[in-house]
N, C-alpha and C positions, 0 to 999 in steps of 0.2 A: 755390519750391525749385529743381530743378534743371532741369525748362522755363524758367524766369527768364531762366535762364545762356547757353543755347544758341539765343537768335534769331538771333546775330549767325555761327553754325557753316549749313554745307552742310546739307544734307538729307543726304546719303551720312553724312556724319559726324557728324550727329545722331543717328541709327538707330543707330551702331557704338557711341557714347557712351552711349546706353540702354542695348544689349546688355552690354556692360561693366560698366557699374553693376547690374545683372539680374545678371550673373556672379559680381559681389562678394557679393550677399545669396544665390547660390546656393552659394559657397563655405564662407561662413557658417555657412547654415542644415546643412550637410553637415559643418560643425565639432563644427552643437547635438547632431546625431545620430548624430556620431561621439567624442563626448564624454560624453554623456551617462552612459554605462555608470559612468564614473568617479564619478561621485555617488549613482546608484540601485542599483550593484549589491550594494552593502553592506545596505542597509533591505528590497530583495525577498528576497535568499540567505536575509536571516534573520528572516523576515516580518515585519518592522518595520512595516512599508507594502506595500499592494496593486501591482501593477505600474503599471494605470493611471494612480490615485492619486499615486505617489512620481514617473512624469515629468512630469507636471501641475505639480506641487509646483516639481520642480526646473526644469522652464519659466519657471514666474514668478519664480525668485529668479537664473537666469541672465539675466534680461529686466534687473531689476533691478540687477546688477551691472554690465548691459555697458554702461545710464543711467545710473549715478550714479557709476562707476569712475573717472571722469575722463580725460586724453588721456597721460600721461606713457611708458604702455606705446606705443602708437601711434606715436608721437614716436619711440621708439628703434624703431621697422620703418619709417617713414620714410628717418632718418637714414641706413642701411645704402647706399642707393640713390644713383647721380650724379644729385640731383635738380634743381640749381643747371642743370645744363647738359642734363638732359631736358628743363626748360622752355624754352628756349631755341632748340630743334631743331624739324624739318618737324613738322606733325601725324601724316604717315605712319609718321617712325621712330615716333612716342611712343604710335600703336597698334600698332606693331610690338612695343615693350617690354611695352606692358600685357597685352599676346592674350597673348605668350609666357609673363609670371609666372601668369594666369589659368588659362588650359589646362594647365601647371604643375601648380599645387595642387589644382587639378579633379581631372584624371586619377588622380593617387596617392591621394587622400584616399578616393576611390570605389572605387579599386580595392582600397586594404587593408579598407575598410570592408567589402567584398562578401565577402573570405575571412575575414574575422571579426577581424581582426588590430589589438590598441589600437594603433595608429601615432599617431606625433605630427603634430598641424596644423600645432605649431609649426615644426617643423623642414621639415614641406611648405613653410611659407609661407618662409619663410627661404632656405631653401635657391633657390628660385623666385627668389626677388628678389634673391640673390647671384650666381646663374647669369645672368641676365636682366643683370644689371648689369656683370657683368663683359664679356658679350659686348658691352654695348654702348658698356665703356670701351673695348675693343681697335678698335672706328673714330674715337671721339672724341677726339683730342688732350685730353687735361688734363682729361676724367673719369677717376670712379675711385672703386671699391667703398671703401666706411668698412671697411677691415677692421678697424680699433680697434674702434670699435663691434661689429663680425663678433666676434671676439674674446671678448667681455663678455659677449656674450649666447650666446657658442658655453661659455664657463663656465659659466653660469646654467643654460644644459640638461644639461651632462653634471652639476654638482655636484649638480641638486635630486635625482636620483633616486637618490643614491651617498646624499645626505642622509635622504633618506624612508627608503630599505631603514634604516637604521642608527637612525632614530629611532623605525621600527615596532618595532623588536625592542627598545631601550629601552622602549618604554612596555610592552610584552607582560610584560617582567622586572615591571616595577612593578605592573602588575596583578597577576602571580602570586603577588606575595609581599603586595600588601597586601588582595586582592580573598579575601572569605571563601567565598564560596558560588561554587564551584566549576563550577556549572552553563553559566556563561556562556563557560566553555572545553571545552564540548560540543555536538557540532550540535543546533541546533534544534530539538525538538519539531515536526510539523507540525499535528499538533493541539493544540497551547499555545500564547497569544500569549506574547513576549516580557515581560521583566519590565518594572515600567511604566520604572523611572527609566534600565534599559541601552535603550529605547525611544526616551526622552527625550533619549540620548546622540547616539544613533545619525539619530535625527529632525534634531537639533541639528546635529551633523555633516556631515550629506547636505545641509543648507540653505546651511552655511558653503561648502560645498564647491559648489558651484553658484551661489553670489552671488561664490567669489573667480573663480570657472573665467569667468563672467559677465563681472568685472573685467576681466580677464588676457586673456582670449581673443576677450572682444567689442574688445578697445581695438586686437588684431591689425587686426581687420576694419574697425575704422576709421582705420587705418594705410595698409591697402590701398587702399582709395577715395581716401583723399584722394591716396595715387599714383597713381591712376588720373586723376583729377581734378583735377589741377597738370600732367599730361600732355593733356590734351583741352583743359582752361580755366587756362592758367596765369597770365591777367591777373585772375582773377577766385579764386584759390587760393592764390595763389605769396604775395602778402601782404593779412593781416588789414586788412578794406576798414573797421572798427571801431576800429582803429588810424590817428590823425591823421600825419601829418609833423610836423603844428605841438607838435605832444604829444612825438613824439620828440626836435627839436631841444631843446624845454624840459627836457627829459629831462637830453638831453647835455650843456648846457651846465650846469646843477646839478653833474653828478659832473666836470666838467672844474675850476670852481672848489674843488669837496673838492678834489680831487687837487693842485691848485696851493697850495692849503692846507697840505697837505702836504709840500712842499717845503723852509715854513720850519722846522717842526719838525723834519724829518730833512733837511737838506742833504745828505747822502752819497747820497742815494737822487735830487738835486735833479735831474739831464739824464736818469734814464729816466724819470721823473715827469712831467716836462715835454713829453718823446716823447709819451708817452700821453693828456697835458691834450691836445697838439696835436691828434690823433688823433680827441678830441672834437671839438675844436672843426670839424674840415674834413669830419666825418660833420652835424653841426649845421648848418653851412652848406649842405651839400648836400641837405638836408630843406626849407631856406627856397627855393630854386629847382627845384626835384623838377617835373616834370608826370607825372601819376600816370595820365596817358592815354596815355603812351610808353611802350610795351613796356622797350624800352631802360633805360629811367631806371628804371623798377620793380626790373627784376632786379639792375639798378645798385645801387639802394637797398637791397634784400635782402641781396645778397652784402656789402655793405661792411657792412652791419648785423650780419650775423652776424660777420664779422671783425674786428668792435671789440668785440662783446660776447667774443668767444674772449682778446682778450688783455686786456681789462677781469676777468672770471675769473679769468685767467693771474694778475694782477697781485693779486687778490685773497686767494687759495688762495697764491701761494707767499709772501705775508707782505712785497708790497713797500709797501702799503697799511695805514692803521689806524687804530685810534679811528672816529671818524666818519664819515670816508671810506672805509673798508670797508663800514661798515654802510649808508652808502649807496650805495656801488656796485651792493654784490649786493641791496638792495632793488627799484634802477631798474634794472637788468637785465632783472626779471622783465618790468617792463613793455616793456621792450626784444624779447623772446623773444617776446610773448604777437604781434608784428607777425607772426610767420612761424612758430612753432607754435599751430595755432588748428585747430580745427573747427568747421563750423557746426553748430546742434543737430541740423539735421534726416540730418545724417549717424549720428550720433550714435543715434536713437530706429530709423532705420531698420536700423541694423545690429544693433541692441536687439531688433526683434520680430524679427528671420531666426534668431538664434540661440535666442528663445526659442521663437520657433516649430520650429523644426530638431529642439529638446532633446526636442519631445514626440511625435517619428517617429522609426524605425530603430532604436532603442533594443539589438532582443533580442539582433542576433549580437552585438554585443562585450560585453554583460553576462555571457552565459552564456560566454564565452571567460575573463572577469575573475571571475565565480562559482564556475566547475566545473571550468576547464581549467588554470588557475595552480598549485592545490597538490593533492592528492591527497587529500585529506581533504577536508568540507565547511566551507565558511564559518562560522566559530562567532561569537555576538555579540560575546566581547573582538577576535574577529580585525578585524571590521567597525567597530568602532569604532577601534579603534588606526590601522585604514589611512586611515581620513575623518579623523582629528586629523592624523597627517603629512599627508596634502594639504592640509588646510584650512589650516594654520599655513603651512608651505612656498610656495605660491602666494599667500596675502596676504602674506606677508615681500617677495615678489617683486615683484609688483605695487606696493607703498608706495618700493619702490628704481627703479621703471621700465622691470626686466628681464621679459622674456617669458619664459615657465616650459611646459614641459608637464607637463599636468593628468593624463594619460594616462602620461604615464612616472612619474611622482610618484606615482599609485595603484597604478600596479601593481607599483611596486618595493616598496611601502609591504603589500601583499599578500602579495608573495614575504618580504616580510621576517617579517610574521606569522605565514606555514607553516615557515621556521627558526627562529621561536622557537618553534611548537608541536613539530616534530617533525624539526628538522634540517633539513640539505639534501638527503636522501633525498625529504624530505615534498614536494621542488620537481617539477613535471613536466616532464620532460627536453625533450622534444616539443612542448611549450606555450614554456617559457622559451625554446628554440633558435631558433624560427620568431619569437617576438617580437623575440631579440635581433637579430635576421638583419633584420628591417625598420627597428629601428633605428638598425642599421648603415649599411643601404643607401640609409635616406632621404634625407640629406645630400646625397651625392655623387650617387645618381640624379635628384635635383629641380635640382641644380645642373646640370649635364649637359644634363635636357633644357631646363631654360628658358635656357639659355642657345643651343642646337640650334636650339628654337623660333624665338627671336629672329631667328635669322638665318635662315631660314624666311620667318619672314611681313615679314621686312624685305625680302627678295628680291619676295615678293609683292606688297606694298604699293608 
């Protein structure tokens, strides 16, 4: 694994790249325990499940989720970053950048988590990697934050929670008008167990909602690493060592001949067509003389890789392609992609047991913040269920599209939205709702802020 990797690093810089990779399953494990509330606080408030029990539970199905989620979220926390021309730079800048987004998401995650406050990781993590990246385009000539990307995923967090409140209070209507027994829109019993089948709802729920949180939020963590890890080993990260050249060139020239195929049947489209056959063919070429022991040629190869697959796409999606040459294009794309979006498994299972191990510490301050302090009333069984259906739905939508979502802002708008449909917006807690909206506000621009501070900090030091 990754002693493999580092014979050929210093000893100074061996040490720093453990410590780093230590920092990533620490920030993790600090996501599980600061997430966790979002899935168990609905089955404890309304004794669905014992305390113990439901983080245990929701341990192994976030374990679960963040193994078998696959990489497509990751990919987009990736993407955000100048990471073409991180790899490229000293070793000292690219622990420069990594310490800065690290201590970053460190620091705010543990600090909200202390005052008991659901903050988002996501927005930690994000924000971190945009600050961190911005400082480090303002010295490099022709880096520069993906803010398209920034963009996409800066909608994705402000819509899921604008979504959840609005679809808790949908489902709340639907229960009340179709749900006969009445009971389940009154606090719990605490000497009654639950009835079995709103049990079975809510059981149900809390699992979905911690295999997608698992999905979504373990795929950040191994976003992270692998930044960290294309910074310390970028001949050994930068491209998929399972991906041949000889594989790509055969690749390329396949959709070179589609394309030129092309040309007879639509002649109006014949000299950009022809542009882009070329296109193939001089990235195809440049696969058959490639040495994949040159720093140089590697990055060489990544970048022009990714620059034919961007207008390979391009050419696909805006309709200058068709019939078969489309379907092959975006087929061998994939394998196109799969050279420079990859991870290895063992990144993958490790960032798996930090989260699931994380989920099963710290649990109580933000449960009891997401229990008792949200609305004024107590958590009633339709309410706990209606808030685990919007997150559970909302976060796998998200995840199956690639966007990072928080789980944290998702439940707990999903909550606020279940105390307006039981009992208005009076029923909201002015004091509870103000301080969480006040961290969501601030998360952003303070994570930006300091990792980009940072950066130029330990770049000075380094």
């Amino acid at each position: 694994m990754l002693l493999g990797f580092i014979a050929g690093l210093s000893t100074e810089i061996s040490i720093i790249l453990i410590i780093s990779v230590l920092a990533v399953g620490i920030f993790e494990a600090i996501n599980g325990f600061h997430d966790t509330a979002n899935a168990v606080a609905t089955v404890i408030y309304t004794k669905t499940l014992p305390p113990v029990f439901a983080v245990v539970w929701s341990g192994i199905w976030n374990f679960l989720g963040a193994l078998l989620g696959g990489i497509a979220v990751a990919m987009g926390i990736v993407k955000l970053v100048p990471l073409n021309e991180l790899m490229t730079v000293d070793i000292a800048e690219s622990m420069a950048f990594v310490f800065a987004i690290l201590l970053t998401a460190i620091f705010w995650n543990l600090g909200t988590w202390y005052i008991g406050l659901p903050n988002s990781s996501s927005h930690t993590l994000i924000g971190a990697l945009l600050g961190a990246g911005y400082a480090f385009s303002t010295i490099h000539e022709g880096a520069a934050v993906n803010w398209d990307k920034a963009k996409d995923i800066g909608l994705s967090l402000l819509i899921s929670p604008l979504f959840g409140f609005s679809l808790a209070i949908l489902i709340m209507f639907l229960l009340q008008i179709t749900v006969r027994k009445k009971s389940i829109f009154k606090e719990p019993d605490p000497k009654k167990a639950p009835p079995t089948w709103i049990r079975a709802v809510l059981i149900g729920t809390c699992t979905l909602v911690s295999y997608f949180h698992g999905s979504n939020d373990g795929q950040k963590g191994v976003g992270l690493m692998l930044v960290v890890l294309m910074g310390f080993l970028p001949m050994y990260f930068g491209f998929n060592p399972e991906v041949k050249p000889a594989d790509l060139a055969v690749s390329t020239r396949k959709m070179e001949q589609a394309i030129l195929a092309d040309t007879f049947t639509y002649p109006e489209n014949s000299p950009t067509l022809r542009a882009l056959a070329g296109k193939c063919s001089t990235f195809a070429n440049m696969c058959d003389t490639i040495n994949m022991q040159n720093k140089a040629g590697v990055f060489a190869l990544r970048t022009s890789l990714q620059s034919l697959n961007k207008n390979l796409e391009s050419s696909a999606k805006g309709g200058l392609l068709h019939g078969e040459a489309a379907k092959m294009v975006k087929e061998e794309i994939k394998l196109n992609k799969s050279a420079y979006e990859f991870s290895p498994f063992w990144v993958v299972l490790f960032i798996s047991i930090c989260l699931g191990g994380g989920t099963m510490v710290g649990w109580k301050r933000i449960v009891v913040t997401i229990g008792e302090k949200i609305g004024k009333s107590h958590l009633t069984y339709a309410q706990g269920a209606s808030a685990e259906i919007c997150a559970a739905a909302t976060i796998g939508v998200s995840s199956s599209f690639g966007l990072p979502v928080s789980t944290t802002h998702v439940l707990s708008s999903g909550i606020a939205g279940t105390m307006v449909a039981s009992g208005g917006v009076s029923n909201l807690r002015k004091k509870t709702i103000t301080a969480i909206a006040w961290a969501w506000a601030l998360t952003l621009p303070a994570t930006i802020l300091l990792g980009a501070v940072l950066f130029y900090i330990f770049r000075f030091i380094f």
